[in-house]
N, C-alpha and C positions, 0 to 999 in steps of 0.2 A: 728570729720571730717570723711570724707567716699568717697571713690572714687565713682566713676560711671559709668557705661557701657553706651558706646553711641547707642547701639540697644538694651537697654533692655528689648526693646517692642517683642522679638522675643522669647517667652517663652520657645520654644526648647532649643535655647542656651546661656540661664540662667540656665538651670536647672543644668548644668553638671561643673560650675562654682566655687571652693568654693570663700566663702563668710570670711572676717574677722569678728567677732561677738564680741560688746562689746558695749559700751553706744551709738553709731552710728555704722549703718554699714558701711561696707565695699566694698569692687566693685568686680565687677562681670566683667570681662577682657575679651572681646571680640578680637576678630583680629584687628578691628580698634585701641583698646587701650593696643594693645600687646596679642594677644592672649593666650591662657590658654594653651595650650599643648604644651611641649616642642619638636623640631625640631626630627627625629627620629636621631638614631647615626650609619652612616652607616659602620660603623665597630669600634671594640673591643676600636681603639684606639680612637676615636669619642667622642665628649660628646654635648651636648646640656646644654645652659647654660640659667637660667632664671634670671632675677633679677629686683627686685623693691626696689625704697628707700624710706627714709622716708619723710618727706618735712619740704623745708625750708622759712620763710616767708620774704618777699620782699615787699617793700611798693614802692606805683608810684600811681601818679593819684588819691591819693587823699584815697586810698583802699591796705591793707596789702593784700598779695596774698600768699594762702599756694603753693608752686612747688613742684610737685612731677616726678621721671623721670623712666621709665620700659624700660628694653633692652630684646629680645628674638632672641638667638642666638646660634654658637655654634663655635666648632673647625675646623668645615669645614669651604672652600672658600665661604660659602652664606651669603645674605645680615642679617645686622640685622634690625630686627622689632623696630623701636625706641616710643616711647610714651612720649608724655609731659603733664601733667595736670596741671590747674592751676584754683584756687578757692578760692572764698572771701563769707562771708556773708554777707546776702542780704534782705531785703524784709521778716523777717522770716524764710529765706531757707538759700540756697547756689548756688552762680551762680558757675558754669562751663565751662569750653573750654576747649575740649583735643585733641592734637594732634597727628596723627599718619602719620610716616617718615619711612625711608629705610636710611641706609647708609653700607658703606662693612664692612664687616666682620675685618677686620684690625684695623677699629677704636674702637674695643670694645675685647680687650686681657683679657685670665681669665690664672693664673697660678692654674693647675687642682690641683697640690700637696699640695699647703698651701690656696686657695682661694680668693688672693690676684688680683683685678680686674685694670684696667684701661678703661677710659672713654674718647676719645677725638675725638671729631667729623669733625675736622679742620675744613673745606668749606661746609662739604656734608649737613650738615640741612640748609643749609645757603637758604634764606634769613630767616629764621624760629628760627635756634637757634643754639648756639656755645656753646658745653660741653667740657671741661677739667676735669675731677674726677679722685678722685683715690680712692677706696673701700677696706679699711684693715681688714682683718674679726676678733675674738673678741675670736668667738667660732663657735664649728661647731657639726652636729651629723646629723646620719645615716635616712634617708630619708626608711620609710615604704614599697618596695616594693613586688611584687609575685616572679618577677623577674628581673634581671637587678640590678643595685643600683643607688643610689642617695647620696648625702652629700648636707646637709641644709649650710649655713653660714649665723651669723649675725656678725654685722662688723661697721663702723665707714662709711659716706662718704661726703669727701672734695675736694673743688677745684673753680672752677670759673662756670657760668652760666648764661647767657641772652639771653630769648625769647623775639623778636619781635614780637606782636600781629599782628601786622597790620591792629588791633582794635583799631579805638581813638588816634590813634598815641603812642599807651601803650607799652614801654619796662621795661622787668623787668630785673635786673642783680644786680647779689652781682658775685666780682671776689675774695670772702674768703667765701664761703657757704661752711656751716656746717649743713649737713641733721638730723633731731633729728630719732630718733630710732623707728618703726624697719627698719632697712636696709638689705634686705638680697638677699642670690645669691645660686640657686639651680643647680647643676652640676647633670647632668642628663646619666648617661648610660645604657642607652634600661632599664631604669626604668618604671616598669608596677606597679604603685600605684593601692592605694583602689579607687572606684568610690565617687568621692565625693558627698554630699547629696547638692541636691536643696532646693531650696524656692520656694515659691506660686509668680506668677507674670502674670501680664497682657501687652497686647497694644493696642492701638485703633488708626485708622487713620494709620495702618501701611504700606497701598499699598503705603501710599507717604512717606515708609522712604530715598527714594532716589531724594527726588522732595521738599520736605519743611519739617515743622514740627509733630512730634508722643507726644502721649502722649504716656507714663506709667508709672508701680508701680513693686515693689517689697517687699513681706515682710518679712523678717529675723528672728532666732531667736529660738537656740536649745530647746528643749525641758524642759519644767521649768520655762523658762525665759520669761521676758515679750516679745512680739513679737513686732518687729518696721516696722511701714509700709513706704512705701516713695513713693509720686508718681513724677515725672520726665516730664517735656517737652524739648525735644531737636531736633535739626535738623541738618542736618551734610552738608558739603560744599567741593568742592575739592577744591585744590589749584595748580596753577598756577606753582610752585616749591618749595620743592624739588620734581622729579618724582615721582606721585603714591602717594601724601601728602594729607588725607584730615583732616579736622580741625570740631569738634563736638560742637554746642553751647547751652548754654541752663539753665537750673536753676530745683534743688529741693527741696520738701520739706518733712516733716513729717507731714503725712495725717491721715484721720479716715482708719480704714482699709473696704475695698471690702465689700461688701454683696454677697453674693452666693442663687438663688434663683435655690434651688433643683430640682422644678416642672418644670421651664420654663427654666432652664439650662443658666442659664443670670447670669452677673458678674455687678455689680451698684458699680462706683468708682467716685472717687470726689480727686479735690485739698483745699486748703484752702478756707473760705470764702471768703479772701482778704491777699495778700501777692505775694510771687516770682511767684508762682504758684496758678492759681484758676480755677476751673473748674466743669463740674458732666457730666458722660456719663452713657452706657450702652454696656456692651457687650452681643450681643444675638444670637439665633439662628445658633449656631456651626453646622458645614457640618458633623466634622467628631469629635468622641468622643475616646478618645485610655485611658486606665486603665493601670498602671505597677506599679507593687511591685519588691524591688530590697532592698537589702544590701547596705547601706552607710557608709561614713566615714567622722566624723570630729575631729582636733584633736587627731586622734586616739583613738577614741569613736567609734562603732559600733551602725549602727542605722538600723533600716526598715522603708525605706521610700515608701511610700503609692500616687502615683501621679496619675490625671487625665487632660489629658491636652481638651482642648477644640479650635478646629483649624477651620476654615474656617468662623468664624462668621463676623456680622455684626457688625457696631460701630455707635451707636447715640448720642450727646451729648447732652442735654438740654440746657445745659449753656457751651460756647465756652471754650475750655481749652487754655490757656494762660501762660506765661509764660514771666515773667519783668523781663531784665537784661540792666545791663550799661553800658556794651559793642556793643551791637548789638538788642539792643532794644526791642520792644515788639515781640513775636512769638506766632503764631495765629494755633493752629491745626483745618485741615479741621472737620467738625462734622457731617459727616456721610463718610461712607467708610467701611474698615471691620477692624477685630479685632481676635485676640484669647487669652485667659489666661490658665494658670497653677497651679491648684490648688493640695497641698502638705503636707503631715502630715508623721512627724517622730516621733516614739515610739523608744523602749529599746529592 
C-alpha cells in the first residue's frame, strides 16, 4: 500500500519529499495531503508537531477501504493541516481520494514530555469527517538534526472514525479503529534535518491541475534495489465545507518505467495496457534545463544525488490517459498541454 501526493505531477515539489521505500512506495506529502515541513517554532518553548498513522480498513459498498489520517501542526494557536486518505484496489491499481481540511489548533493536543497525542475534531471537518483518537507512543528517539532537535515517536492509535464521502452515498466508520503500525508523531523544534533525496518524476497535462485531470509518475527506489515506477491520474475539487477543503480523486498503477531520449531531451511514459490507469504520452521540448548535485539523506544514509529537472515543456499523448474509479468514474486528461519531469540518480 502507498500513499499518494495529489500534485505529483509538479516535479519540483516531489523532489524535496521523502518517500517510504519498501515492496510499494510510499507518498510524497504535498500541502494538499499535509504538507512535508513542519510549521517553524516561533520561540524556544514552541514545537511543531507532525503526525501520520497507520491505516485501518473499513468495508462499505461493497469495497474494504485502507483510512489513513496526517495532522500538521503545532503548540501555537494555528490551525492544523488535517489529511484523510482513503484506498481500495482496483482495476490492477489503487483508487484514491484524499482529503485535505483545516481545523484549530485545540483539537489536536501533543503532551511534548512523554508524546502522548489526542485527536478530536468535534464539528470542525464536519460534514467530511468526525475524529476521536488517542495516540500512545511505544518508543521514541532522537530525530537527525544540524540544528534545533527533534523526537521521533511510534506509538499505538485508537478511537472512533467516519468520513462521509459524499461519493455514491459511501460512509465509512469503525467507532473502535485500531490503526496497524507505523504510527508515528514528529515534535519538531527549530529542527534543521539532512535534505532529503528525491526521485525521478514527471507530469503532463499540468496547466489543468486546477481545472480537471493530470497525469503522472513517480519512481522510487534506493540504490541497489529494484526501482518501482507508478504513474497516477488524478484531479482535485474543492469543497463547499469545511472552509479551504479540497478533496483529490483518482487511481494508480505500477507501470513500465519512462524512456529518456538524450538527443531530443523527451520523457515517453505510459500507464497499463488496460486497468485503473491506461495511457502513452510524451514529454518534449523543455523551455528551461537546470542540473544540481547535492548531498542527500535517507534513513540515515548519506547519498549524492545527481538531478536534472526539465520545466516548461510540452505534453502529447498518443493514446488518452485515463483513469477508472468507482467513485467518480471515468477521468479523462486533456492530451496536449505542457509538461515537465525530473530525472534523478543517487550514488554512495
Amino acid at each position: 500500500m502507498h500513499r499518494h501526493k495529489p500534485v505529483s505531477a509538479v516535479a519540483r515539489s516531489t523532489r524535496r519529499v521523502p518517500r517510504l521505500l519498501g515492496a510499494a512506495t510510499a507518498v510524497a506529502m504535498s500541502v494538499a495531503a499535509l504538507g512535508a515541513v513542519a510549521p517553524p517554532a516561533s520561540a524556544a518553548t514552541n514545537a511543531g508537531y507532525f503526525f501520520t498513522s497507520g491505516t485501518v480498513g473499513i468495508t462499505s459498498g461493497g469495497h474494504t477501504w485502507s483510512v489513513n489520517v496526517s495532522l500538521l501542526g503545532g503548540s501555537s494557536s494555528g490551525p492544523v493541516i488535517v489529511g484523510v486518505l482513503i484506498e481500495t484496489p482496483h482495476l490492477s491499481g489503487t483508487e484514491i481520494h484524499d482529503w485535505s481540511m483545516q481545523m484549530p489548533g485545540a483539537d489536536f493536543t501533543v503532551n511534548q514530555a512523554t508524546g502522548a497525542a489526542t485527536i478530536d475534531s468535534h464539528s470542525d471537518l464536519s460534514p467530511v469527517a468526525s475524529l476521536d483518537l488517542s495516540y500512545k507512543p511505544t518508543a521514541h528517539s532522537a530525530g537527525t538534526c544540524s540544528s534545533g532537535s527533534e523526537t521521533d515517536y511510534t506509538g499505538t492509535l485508537t478511537g472512533s472514525v467516519t468520513i462521509t464521502t459524499g461519493l455514491k452515498g459511501l460512509t465509512l466508520s469503525d467507532a473502535k479503529a485500531a490503526f496497524s503500525a507505523p504510527n508515528t508523531l514528529q515534535v519538531d523544534k527549530q529542527c534543521v534535518p539532512p535534505v532529503a533525496c528525491g526521485f525521478s518524476s514527471w507530469g503532463g497535462a499540468i496547466g489543468n491541475i486546477l481545472k480537471g485531470p493530470i497525469a503522472a509518475g513517480t519512481a522510487a527506489g534506493k540504490p541497489g534495489q529494484k526501482q518501482v515506477n507508478f504513474t497516477d491520474v488524478t484531479t482535485q475539487v474543492s469543497l463547499p465545507a469545511p472552509t479551504d477543503a479540497t478533496r483529490t480523486d483518482g487511481a494508480s498503477v505500477e507501470a513500465a518505467a519512462p524512456v529518456f531520449n538524450s538527443k531530443a531531451k523527451s520523457l515517453t511514459v505510459k500507464g497499463l495496457a488496460s486497468g485503473a490507469v491506461t495511457g502513452a504520452g510524451v514529454i518534449s521540448k523543455p523551455k528551461t534545463i537546470t542540473p544540481l548535485t547535492e548531498k542527500c539523506a535517507i534513513d540515515g544514509t548519506t547519498y549524492t544525488e545527481k538531478s536534472t529537472t526539465y520545466n516548461g515543456a510540452s505534453w502529447s499523448s498518443s493514446k488518452e490517459f485515463e483513469a477508472k474509479t468507482i467513485l467518480t468514474g471515468t477521468l479523462k486528461v486533456p492530451t496536449t498541454g505542457t509538461g515537465e519531469f525530473d530525472l534523478i540518480t543517487l550514488t554512495k
